[in-house]
N, C-alpha and C positions, 0 to 999 in steps of 0.2 A: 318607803319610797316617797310619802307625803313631804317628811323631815327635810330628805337630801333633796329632792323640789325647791324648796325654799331656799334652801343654802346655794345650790345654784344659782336659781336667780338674783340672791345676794350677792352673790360675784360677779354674775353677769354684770350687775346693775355698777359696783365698782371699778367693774375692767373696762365697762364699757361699749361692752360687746351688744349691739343693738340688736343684728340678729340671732343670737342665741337668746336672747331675752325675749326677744317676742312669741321664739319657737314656747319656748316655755313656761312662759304667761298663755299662750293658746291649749298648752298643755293640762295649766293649771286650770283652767277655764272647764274643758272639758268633763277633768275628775270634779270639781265642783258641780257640774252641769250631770253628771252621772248620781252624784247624790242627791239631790236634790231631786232627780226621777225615781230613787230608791225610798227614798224620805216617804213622797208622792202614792206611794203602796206598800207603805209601812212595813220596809223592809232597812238593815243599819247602815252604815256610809260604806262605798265600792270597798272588797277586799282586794289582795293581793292579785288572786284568779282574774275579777273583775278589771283590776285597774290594766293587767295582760294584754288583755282582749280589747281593753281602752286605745293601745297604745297601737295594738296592731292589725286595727281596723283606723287609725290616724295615718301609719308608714302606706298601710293599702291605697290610700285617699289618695295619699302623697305619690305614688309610686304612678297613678291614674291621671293624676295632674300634669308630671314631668313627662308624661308621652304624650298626653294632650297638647300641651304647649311646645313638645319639638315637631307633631306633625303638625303643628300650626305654626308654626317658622320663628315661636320663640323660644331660643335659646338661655337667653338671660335670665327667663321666669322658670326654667326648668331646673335651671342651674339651682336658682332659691328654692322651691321642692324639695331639690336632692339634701341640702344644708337641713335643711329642716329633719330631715329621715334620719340622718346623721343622727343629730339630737337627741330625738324620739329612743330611735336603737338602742342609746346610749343605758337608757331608764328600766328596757324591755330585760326581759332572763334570755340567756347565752342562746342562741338559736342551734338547732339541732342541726346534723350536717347529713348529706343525703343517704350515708349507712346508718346513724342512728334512727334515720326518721321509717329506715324500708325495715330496721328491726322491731322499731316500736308499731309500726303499721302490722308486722308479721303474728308478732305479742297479741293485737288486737285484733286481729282475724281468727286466731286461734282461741281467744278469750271468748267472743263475741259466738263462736262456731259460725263464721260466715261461710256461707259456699258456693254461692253464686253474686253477682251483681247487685242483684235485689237486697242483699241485704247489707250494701254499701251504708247503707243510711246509719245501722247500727254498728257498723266500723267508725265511720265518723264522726259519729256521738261520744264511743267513748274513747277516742282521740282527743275532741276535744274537751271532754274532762279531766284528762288527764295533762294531756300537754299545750292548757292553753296559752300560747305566744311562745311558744319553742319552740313550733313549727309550719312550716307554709302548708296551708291547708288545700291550697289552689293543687299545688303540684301532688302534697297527698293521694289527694283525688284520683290524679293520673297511676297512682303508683296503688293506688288497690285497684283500679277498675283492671289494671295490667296485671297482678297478681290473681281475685278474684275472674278475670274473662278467661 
């Protein structure tokens, strides 16, 4: 993912293209700024899992921003958010669609032996060990507490 980063903003950098270059030089930023906290506690540079989780806890941000700024009457700055998620996505693994995510939620209820509520916590643990950045872990949520209740 590092490799095709660069090459990226290589093109960017020749096509011209200012804001996909900023998106990801903010990108780059980031996973530097992640290793550098791993360095910090003598752990090796973000993996594959880690840089996931990078990327989609960045689109969250983003997603948080662009409805900040349209209940705040701008549209213009929401529009650049969105470009930016664009981007981001683009980096992230194939996102799960809402049957795969209510099977692998199902997988993990049954792996887990959840039976109630209470023991959401250990549903979405090993969710997301398994499928970190495949899937929205917001709506997740919804969908074991509706399975589990």
């Amino acid at each position: 993912m590092r490799e095709r980063l660069m090459d990226e903003v290589k093109t960017a950098m020749k096509a011209g293209d200012k804001g996909r270059l900023s998106t990801l030089r903010l990108m780059q930023a980031a996973i530097k700024d992640r290793d550098i906290a791993n360095r910090g506690v003598g752990k090796d540079a973000a993996g594959a899992d880690e840089l996931a989780q990078l990327l989609a806890k960045m689109v969250k941000q983003r997603e948080d921003s662009a409805k900040a700024f349209e209940d705040g009457g701008r549209p213009e700055l929401a529009a650049r958010e969105r470009e930016e998620i664009v981007v981001i996505r683009d980096f992230m693994p194939r996102q799960m669609d809402e049957a795969e995510a209510e099977a692998a939620i199902r997988a993990a209820i049954a792996e887990t032996g959840a039976a109630s509520v209470k023991d959401m916590g250990k549903v979405m643990a090993a969710l997301r060990e398994k499928y970190a950045g495949q899937m929205d872990f917001g709506k997740a949520s919804g969908t074991i507490k509706g399975l589990l209740g």
